[in-house]
LUMLO-938895 format. One line per field, with one value per residue: x, y, z of N, C-alpha, C in turn. Coordinates in steps of 0.001 Angstrom, whole numbers, always signed. Each point is the difference from the previous one (the first is absolute). Layout:
n_u: c(X ...)
n_v: c(Y ...)
n_w: c(Z ...)
ca_u: c(X ...)
ca_v: c(Y ...)
ca_w: c(Z ...)
c_u: c(X ...)
c_v: c(Y ...)
c_w: c(Z ...)
//
This chain:
n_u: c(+89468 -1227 -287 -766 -513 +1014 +799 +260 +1434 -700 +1380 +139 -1004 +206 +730 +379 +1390 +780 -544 +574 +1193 +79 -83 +913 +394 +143 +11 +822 +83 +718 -215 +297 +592 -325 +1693 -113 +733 -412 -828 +276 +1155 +603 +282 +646 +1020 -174 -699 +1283 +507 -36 -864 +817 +438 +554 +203 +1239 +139 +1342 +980 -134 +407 -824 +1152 -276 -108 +629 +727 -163 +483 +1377 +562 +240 +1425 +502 +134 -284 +721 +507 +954 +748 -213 -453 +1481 -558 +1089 -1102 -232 +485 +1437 +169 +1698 +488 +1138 +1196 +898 +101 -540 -1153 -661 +503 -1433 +46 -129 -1453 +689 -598 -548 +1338 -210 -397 +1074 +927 -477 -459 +843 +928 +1039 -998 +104 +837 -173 -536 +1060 +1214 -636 -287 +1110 -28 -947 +6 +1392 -915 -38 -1350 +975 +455 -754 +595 -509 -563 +1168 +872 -204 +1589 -123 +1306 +144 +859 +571 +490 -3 -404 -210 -729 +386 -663 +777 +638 +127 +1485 -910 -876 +540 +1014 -1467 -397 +1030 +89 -1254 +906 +653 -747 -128 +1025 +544 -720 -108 +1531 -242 -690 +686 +792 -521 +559 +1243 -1117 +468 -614 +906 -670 +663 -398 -441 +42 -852 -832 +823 -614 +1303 +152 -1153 +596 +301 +1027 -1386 +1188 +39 -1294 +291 +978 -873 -952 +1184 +368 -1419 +94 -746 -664 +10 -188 -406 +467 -982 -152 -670 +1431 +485 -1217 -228 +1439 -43 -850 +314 +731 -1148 -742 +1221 -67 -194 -642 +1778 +527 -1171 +248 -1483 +147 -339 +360 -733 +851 -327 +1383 +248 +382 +1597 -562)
n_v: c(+125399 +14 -521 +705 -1596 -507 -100 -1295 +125 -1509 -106 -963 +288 -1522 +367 -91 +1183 -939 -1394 +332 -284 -676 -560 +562 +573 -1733 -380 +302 -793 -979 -71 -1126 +423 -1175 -222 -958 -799 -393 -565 -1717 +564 +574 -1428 -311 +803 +13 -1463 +272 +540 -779 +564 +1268 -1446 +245 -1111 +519 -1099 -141 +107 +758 -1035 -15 +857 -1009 -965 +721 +158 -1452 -420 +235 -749 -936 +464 +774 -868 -801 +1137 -410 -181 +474 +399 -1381 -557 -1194 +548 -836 -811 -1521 -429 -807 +337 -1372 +353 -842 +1124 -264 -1158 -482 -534 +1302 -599 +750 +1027 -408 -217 -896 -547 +506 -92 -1261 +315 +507 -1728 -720 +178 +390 -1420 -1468 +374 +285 -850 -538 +484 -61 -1189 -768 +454 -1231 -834 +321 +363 -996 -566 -87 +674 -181 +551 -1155 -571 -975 -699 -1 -1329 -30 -522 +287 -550 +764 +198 -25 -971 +712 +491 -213 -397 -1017 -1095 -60 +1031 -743 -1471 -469 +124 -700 -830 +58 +265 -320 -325 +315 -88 -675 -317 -42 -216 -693 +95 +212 -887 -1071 +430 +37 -1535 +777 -827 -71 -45 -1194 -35 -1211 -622 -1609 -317 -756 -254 +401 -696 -746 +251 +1139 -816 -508 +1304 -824 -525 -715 -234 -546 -575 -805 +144 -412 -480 -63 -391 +994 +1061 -740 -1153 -416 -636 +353 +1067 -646 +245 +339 -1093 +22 -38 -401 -1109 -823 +170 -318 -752 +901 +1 +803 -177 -986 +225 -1052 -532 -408 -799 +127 -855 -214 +544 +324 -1049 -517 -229 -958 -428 -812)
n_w: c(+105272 -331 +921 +636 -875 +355 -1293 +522 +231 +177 -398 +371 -406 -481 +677 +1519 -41 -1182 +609 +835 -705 -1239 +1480 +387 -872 -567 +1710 -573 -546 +25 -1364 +135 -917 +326 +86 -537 +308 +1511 -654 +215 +706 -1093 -699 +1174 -694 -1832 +238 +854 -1027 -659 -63 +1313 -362 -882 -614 +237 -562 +476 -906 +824 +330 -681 -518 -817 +1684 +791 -1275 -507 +1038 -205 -1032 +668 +674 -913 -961 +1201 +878 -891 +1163 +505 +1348 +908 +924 +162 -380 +135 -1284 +251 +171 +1180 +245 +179 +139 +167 -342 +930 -402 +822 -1260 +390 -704 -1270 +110 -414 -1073 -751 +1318 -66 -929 +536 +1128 -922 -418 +1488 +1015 -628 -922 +313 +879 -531 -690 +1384 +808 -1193 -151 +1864 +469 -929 +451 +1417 -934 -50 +1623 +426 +242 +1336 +761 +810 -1436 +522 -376 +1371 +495 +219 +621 +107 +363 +1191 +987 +1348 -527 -417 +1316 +226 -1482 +706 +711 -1275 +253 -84 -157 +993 +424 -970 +153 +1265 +607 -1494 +323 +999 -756 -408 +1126 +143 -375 +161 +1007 -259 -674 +967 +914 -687 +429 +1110 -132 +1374 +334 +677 +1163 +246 +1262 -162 +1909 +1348 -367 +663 -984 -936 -1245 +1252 -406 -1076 +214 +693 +641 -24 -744 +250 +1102 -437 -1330 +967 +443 -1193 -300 +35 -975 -525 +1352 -1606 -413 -1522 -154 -1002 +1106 +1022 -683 -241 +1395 +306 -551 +1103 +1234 -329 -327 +1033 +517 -705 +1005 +299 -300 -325 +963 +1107 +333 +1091 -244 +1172 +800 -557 -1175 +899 -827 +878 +36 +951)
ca_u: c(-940 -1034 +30 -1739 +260 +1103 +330 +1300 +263 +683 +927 +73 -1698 -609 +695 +883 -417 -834 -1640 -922 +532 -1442 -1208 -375 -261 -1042 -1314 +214 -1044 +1394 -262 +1492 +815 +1233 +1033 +913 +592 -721 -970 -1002 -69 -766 -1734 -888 +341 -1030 -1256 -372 -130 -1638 -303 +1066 +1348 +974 +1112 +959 +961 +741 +1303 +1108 +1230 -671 -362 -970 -1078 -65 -1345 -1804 -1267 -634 -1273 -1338 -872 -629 -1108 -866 -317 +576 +805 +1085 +267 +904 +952 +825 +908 +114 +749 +1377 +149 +559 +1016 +958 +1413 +1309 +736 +939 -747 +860 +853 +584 -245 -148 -1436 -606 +113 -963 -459 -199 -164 -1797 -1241 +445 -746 -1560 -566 +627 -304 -1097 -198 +151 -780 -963 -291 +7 -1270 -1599 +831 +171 -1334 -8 -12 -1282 -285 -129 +396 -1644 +218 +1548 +849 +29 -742 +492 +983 +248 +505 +559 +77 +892 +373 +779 +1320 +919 +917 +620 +637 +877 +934 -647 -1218 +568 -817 -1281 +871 +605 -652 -346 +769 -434 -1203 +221 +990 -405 -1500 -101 +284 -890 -1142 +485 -15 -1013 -817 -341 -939 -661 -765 +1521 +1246 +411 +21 -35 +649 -921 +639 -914 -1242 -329 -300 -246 +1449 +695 -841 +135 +1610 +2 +105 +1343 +696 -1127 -90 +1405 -91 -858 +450 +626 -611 +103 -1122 -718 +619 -641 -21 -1184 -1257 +125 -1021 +356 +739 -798 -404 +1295 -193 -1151 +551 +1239 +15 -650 +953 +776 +1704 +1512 +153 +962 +782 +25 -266 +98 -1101 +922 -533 +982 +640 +1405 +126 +1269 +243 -290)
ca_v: c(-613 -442 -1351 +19 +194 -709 -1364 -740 -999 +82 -1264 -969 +481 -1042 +59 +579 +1208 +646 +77 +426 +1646 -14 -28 +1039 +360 +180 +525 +2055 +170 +104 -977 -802 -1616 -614 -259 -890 -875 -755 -55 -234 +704 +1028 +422 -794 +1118 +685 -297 +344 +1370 +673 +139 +1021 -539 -769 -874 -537 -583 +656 -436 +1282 -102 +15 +1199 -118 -273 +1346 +1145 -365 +20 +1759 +952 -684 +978 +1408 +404 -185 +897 +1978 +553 -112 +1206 -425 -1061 +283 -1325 -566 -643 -288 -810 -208 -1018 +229 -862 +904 +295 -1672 -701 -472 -1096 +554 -206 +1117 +365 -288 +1525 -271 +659 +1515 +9 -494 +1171 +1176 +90 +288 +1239 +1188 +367 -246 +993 +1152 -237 +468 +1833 +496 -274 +1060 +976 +696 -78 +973 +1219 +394 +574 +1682 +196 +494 +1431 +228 +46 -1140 -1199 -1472 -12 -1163 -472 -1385 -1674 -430 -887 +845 -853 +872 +810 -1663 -1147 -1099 -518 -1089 +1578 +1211 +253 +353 +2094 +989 +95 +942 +1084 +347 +709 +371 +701 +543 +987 +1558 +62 -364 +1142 +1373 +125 +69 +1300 +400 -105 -221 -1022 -419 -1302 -25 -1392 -155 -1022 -535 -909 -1592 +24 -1502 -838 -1468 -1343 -15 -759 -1183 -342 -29 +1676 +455 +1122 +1387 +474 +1002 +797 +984 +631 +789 +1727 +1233 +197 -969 -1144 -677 +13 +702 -953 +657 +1329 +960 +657 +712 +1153 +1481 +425 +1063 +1668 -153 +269 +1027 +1124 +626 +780 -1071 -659 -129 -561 -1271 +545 -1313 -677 -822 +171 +524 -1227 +304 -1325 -631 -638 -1168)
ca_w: c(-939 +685 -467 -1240 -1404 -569 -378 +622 -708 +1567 -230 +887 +301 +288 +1300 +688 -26 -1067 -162 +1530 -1039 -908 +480 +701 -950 -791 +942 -225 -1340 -1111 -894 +662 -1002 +599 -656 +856 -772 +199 -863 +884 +1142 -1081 -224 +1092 +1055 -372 -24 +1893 +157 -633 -1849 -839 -175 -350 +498 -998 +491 -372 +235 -435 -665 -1764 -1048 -820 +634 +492 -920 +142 +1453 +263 -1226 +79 +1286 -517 -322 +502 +266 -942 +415 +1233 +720 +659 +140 +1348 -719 +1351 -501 +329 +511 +875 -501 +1307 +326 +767 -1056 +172 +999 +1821 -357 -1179 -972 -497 -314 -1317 -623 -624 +929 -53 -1300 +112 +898 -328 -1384 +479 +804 -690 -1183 +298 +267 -585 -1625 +408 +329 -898 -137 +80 -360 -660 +428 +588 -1042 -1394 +841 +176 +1282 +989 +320 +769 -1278 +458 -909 +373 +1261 -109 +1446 -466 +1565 -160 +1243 +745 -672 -772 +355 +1281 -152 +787 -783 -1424 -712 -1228 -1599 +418 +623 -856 -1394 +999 -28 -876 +119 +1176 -88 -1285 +192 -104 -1556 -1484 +645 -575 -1592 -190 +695 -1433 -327 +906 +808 +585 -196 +1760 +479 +1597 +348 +1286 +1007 -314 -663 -252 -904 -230 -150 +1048 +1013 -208 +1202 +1447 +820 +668 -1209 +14 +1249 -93 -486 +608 +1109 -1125 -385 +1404 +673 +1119 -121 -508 -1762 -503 -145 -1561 -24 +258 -1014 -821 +636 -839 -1495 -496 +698 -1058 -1436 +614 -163 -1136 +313 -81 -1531 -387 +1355 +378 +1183 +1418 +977 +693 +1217 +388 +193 -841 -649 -188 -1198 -322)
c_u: c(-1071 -62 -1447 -35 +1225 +509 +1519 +291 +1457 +576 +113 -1351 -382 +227 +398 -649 -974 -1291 -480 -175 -1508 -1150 -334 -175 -1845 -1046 +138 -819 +1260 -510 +1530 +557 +808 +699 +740 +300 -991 -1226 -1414 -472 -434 -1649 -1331 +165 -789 -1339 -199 +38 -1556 +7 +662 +1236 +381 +1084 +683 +1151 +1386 +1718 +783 +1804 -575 -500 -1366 -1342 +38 -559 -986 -369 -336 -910 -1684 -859 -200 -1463 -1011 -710 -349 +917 +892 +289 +1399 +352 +557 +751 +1132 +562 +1292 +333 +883 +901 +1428 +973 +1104 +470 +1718 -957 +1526 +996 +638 -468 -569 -2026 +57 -76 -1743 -563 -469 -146 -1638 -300 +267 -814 -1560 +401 +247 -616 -1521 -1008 +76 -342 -1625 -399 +42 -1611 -684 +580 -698 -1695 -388 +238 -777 -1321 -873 +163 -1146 +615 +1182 +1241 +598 -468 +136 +502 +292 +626 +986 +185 +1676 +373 +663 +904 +870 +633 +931 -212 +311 +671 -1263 -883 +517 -632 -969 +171 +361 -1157 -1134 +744 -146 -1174 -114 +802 -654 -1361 +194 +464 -1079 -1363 +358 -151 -1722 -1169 -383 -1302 -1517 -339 +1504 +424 +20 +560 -184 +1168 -723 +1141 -482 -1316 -896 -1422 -343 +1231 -45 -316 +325 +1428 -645 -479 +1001 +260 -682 +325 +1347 +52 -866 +895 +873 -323 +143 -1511 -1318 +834 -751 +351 -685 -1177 -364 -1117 +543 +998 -855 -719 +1179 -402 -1318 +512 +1180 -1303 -949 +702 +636 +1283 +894 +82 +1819 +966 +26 -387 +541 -1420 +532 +138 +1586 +1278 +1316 +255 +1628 +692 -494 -1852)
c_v: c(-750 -1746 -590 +436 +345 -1257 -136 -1347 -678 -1171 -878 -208 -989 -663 +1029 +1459 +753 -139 +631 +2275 -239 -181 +1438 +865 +398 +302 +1547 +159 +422 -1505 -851 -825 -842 -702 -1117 -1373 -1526 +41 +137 +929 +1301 +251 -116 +1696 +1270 +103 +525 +1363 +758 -59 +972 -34 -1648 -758 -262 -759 +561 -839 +1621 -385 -123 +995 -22 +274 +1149 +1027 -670 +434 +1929 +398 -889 +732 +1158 -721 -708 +935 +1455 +452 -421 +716 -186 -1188 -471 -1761 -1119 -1667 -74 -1610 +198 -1292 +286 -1039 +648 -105 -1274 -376 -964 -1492 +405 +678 +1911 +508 -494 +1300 +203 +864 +1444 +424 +302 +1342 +1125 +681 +287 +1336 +1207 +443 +259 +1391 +1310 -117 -109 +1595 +451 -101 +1188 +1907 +538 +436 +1293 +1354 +272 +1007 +1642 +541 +772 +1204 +456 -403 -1554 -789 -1601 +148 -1716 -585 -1696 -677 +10 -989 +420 -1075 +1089 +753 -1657 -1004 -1112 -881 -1059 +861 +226 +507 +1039 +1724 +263 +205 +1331 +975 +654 +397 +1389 +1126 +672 +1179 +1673 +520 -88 +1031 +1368 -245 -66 +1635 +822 -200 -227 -1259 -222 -1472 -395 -1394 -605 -663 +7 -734 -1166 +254 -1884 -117 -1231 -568 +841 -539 -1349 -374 -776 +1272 +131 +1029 +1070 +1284 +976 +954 +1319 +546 +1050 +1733 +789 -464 +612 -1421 -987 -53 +1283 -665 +533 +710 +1073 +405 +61 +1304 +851 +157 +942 +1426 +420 +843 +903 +927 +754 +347 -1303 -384 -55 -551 -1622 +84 -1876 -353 -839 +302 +71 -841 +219 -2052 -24 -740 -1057 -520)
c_w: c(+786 -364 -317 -1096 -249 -384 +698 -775 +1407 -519 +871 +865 +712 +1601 +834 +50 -1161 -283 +1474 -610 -852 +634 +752 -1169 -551 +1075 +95 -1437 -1275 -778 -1 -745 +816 -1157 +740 -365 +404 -827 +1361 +1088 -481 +243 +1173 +1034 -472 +105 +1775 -536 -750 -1669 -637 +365 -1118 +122 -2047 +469 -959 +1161 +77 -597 -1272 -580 -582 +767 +385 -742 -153 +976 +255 -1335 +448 +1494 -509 -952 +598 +642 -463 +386 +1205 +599 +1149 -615 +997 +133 +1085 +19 +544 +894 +1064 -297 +1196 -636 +434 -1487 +61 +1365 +875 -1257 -1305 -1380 +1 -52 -1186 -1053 -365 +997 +519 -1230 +65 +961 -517 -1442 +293 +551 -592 -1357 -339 +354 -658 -1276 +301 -380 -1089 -1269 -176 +127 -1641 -557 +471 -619 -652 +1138 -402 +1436 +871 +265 +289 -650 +0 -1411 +286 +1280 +348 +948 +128 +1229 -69 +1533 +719 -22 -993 +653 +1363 -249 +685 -821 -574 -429 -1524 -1223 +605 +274 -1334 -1212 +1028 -469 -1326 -47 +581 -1259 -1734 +293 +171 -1676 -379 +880 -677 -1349 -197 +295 -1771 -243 +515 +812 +1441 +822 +1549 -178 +1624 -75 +1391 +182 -436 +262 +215 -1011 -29 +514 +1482 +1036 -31 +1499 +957 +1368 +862 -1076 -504 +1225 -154 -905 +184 +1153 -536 +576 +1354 +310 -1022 -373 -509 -1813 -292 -591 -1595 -323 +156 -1447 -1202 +339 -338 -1491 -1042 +343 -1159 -1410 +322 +497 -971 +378 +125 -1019 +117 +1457 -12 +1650 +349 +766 +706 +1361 +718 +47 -952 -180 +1125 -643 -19 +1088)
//
């Protein structure tokens, strides 16, 4: 699918991967809804991207907000072509911590309800957006690209919420690429390494430094140009559909 003159709809837009994703985008000439729960940061991330992008603010654990914000990104635009559903939180504890006391149920509850559930009432949405689709030559009416983590497959310890609501992303994408191909639309997911971001800057550069020693090669963070540079390639390929690619410069998570 060509990403000139295409509409996106980039969840978690207002930050991180998902706005460096909507920015590369819309400089391909893709009109850009951003979706995201920060208001402020929302709207200060639309006005860097230009006059053919939007900012809805939006809670994905909220049924209700979730069909607003997608019926308010179709009809701003007329339509929905991509997704690229990037939304989510980062959450850590030991399942019996060092003074005994139990994980917070609530907790995994909160990342399983943003990253998963969250997520997938997203897809189902604009999914259902996209069917109304007049397909392009190559019979294309969507393409949807979900954010999963190479925490899903290496887990470190206090990962359990954070991997098992991953691992679900990870694990629904090929199903729903096979139900979706019906309709022509198909189904990717990334799982990125560490990535430097805003919150990964906030570390100690002792802790910056060890995590860059992580990667094979090249020895450094990723830079969230390079994981929009996969995604754009992702929704310009017709042939990928129904994988889970690794950006992670070759990086295997240890347990700890």
């Amino acid at each position: 699918m060509e990403v000139n003159n295409s509409v996106a709809v980039v969840t978690g837009g207002a930050s991180g991967l998902g706005f460096a994703t909507a920015q590369r985008l819309a400089a391909n000439g893709a009109s850009v809804v951003l979706v995201d729960l920060n208001d402020e940061a929302g709207v200060e991330a639309a006005s860097k991207i230009g006059t053919n992008s939007r900012f809805i603010q939006c809670d994905v654990r909220n049924p209700g907000a979730v069909e607003s914000a997608i019926t308010g990104a179709y009809e701003t635009f007329g339509r929905i072509d991509v997704l690229v559903n990037a939304a989510g939180v980062g959450t850590a504890g030991r399942v019996v911590g060092r003074d005994g006391s139990l994980f917070d149920l609530d907790l995994f509850k909160f990342t399983i309800d943003v990253n998963l559930i969250g997520m997938f009432d997203v897809l189902r949405h604009v999914a259902g957006r996209m069917a109304g689709n007049e397909p392009n030559s190559a019979g294309e009416r969507g393409v949807i690209v979900n954010v999963a983590s190479i925490a899903a497959f290496e887990g470190q310890v206090g990962q359990a919420a954070y991997s098992a609501s991953k691992g679900g992303v990870v694990g629904m994408t090929l199903p729903i690429a096979r139900e979706l191909a019906d309709l022509g639309i198909r189904v990717m997911a990334v799982a990125p390494g560490v990535f430097a971001t805003n919150i990964l800057s906030m570390l100690p550069d002792k802790a910056i430094t060890e995590l860059e020693n992580r990667s094979v090669f090249p020895k450094r963070l990723g830079d969230p140009e390079e994981f929009a540079q996969l995604v754009q390639s992702i929704v310009e390929n017709p042939y990928l559909n129904g994988e889970t690619i690794r950006i992670d410069a070759a990086t295997r998570l240890p347990p700890r």
